[in-house]
C-alpha positions as CSV (number, residue, x, y, z in Angstrom):
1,X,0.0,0.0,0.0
2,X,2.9,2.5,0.9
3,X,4.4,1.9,-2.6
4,X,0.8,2.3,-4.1
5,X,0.6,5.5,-2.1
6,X,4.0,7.0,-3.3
7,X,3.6,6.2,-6.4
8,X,0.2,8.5,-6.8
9,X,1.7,11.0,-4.5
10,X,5.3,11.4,-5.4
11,X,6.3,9.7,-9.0
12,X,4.9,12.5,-11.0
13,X,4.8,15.2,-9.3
14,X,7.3,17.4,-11.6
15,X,10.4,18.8,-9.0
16,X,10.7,15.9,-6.6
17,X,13.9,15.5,-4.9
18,X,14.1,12.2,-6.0
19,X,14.1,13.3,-9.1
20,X,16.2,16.7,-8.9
21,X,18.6,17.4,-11.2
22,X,20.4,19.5,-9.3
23,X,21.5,19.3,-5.6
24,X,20.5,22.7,-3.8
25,X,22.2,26.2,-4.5
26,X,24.0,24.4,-8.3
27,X,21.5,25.4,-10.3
28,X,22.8,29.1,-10.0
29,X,25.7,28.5,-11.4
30,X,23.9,26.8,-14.7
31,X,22.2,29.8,-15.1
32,X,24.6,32.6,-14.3
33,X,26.7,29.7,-16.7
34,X,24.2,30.2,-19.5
35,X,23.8,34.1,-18.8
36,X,27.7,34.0,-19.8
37,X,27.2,33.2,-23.2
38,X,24.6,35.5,-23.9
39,X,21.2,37.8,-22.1
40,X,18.4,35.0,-21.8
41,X,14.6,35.5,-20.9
42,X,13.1,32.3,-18.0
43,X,11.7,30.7,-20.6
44,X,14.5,30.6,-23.1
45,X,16.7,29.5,-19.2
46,X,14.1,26.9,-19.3
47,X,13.6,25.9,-22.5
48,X,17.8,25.6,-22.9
49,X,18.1,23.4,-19.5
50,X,15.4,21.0,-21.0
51,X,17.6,20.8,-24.2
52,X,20.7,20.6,-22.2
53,X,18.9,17.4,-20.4
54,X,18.1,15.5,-23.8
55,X,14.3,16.2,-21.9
56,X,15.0,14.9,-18.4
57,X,15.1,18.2,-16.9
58,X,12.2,20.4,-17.1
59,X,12.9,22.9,-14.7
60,X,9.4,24.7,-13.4
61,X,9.3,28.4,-13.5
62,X,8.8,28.0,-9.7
63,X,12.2,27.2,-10.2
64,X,14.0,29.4,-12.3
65,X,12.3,32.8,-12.0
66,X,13.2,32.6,-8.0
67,X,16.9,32.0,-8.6
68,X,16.8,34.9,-10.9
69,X,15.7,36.7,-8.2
70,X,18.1,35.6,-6.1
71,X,20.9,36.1,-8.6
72,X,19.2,39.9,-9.0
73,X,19.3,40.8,-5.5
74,X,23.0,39.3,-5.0
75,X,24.1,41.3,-7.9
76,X,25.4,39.1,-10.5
77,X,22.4,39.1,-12.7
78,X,20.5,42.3,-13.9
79,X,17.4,42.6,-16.0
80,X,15.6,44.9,-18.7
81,X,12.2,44.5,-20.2
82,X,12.6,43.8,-24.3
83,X,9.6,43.4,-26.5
84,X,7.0,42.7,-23.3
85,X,9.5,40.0,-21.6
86,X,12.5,40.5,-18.8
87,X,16.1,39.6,-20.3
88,X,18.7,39.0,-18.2
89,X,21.9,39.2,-18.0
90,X,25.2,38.7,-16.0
91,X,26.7,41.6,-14.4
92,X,30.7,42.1,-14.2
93,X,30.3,41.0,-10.1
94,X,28.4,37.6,-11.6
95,X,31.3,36.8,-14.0
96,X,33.6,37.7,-10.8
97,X,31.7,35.2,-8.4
98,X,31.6,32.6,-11.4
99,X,35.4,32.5,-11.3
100,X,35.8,32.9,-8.1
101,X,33.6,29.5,-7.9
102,X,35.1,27.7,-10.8
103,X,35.3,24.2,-8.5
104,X,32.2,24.4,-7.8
105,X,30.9,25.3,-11.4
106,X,33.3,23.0,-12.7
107,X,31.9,20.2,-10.5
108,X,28.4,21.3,-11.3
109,X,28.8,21.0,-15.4
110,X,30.7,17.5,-14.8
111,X,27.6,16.6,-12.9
112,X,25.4,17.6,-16.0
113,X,27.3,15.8,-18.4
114,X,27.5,12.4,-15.9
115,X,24.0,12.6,-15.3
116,X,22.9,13.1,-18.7
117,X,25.4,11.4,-21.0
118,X,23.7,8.0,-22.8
119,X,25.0,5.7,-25.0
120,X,21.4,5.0,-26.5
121,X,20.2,9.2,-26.2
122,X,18.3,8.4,-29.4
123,X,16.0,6.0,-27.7
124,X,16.1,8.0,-24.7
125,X,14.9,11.3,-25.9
126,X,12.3,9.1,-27.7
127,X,10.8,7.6,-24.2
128,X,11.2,11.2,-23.0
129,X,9.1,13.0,-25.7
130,X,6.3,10.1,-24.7
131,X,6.7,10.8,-21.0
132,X,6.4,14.4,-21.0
133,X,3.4,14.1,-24.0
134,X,1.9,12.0,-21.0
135,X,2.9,14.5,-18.5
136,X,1.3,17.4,-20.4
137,X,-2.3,15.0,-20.6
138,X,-2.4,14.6,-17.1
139,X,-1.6,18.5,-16.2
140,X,-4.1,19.9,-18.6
141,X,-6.7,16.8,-18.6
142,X,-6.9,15.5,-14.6
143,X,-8.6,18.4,-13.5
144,X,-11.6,17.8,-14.9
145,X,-12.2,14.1,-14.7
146,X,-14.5,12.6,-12.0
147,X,-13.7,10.4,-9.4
148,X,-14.4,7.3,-11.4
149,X,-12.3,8.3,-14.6
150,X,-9.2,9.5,-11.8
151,X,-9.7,5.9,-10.3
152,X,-9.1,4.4,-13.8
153,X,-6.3,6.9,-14.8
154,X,-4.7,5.8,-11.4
155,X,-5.2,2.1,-12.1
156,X,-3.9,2.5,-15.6
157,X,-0.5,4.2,-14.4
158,X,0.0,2.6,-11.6
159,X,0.1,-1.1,-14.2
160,X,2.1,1.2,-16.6
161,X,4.6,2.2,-13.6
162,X,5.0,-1.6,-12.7
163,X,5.4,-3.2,-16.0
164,X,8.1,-0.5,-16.6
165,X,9.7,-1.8,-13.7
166,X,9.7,-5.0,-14.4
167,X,11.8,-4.2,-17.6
168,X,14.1,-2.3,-16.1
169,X,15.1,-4.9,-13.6
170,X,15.6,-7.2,-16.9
């Protein structure tokens, strides 16, 4: 029942630390990273860390847009308002704290490329694509089903989530 219960609870539920990407206070240096190479809006931050991720990082906007903040209010990012969205950028004092962090940043980026480099990305980015065409069903679809169709959807996932583990332990 417990595993029946995390599974509902936990398994999808986009940001879960069993599923982070990052481990807490890195992701700053990804972005003040990506800020480097050129001004960015959140989404494009976003959009780029998904790509990054071959689709197994989706960072929220819960996510991203606080950092900024953060980044903004330490000084190392600033931002201006183009065409209706806020571009930002990385500040002389951001590329100084970048540098002055380079361990850490390094260790960050080797930690991207461990965690996301496949022999088989092909297929991967494949089973991706599916899960987070499923993903976007459930967000924009779930809402509005009764109890009995959530009962199904549940029943129907949960077989999916066990026959997926059974092949991976293959």
């Amino acid at each position: 029942m417990f595993r029946e219960r995390m599974f509902h609870e936990e398994r999808f539920c986009r940001g879960s630390r069993r599923w982070a990407s990052f481990h807490r206070g890195d992701l700053k240096y990804v972005i003040l990273d990506l800020l480097k190479d050129k001004p960015r809006h959140g989404y494009d931050i976003i959009r780029e860390l998904e790509e990054k991720s071959y689709g197994f990082y989706k960072p929220s906007p819960g996510v991203i847009y606080p950092t900024l903040q953060m980044l903004q209010e330490m000084g190392y990012v600033n931002s201006t308002e183009q065409e209706g969205k806020r571009v930002y950028s990385i500040t002389e004092e951001g590329l100084k704290f970048l540098e002055s962090q380079s361990d850490a940043a390094d260790d960050v980026r080797r930690h991207m490329r461990h965690k996301w480099d496949f022999k088989n990305i092909g297929r991967m980015v494949r089973v991706m694509a599916e899960y987070h065409a499923l993903e976007d069903l459930l967000g924009s679809g779930v809402r509005r089903v009764d109890a009995d169709k959530a009962e199904l959807i549940c029943g129907i996932l949960s077989r999916a989530y066990h026959e997926i583990e059974s092949v991976l332990q293959e």
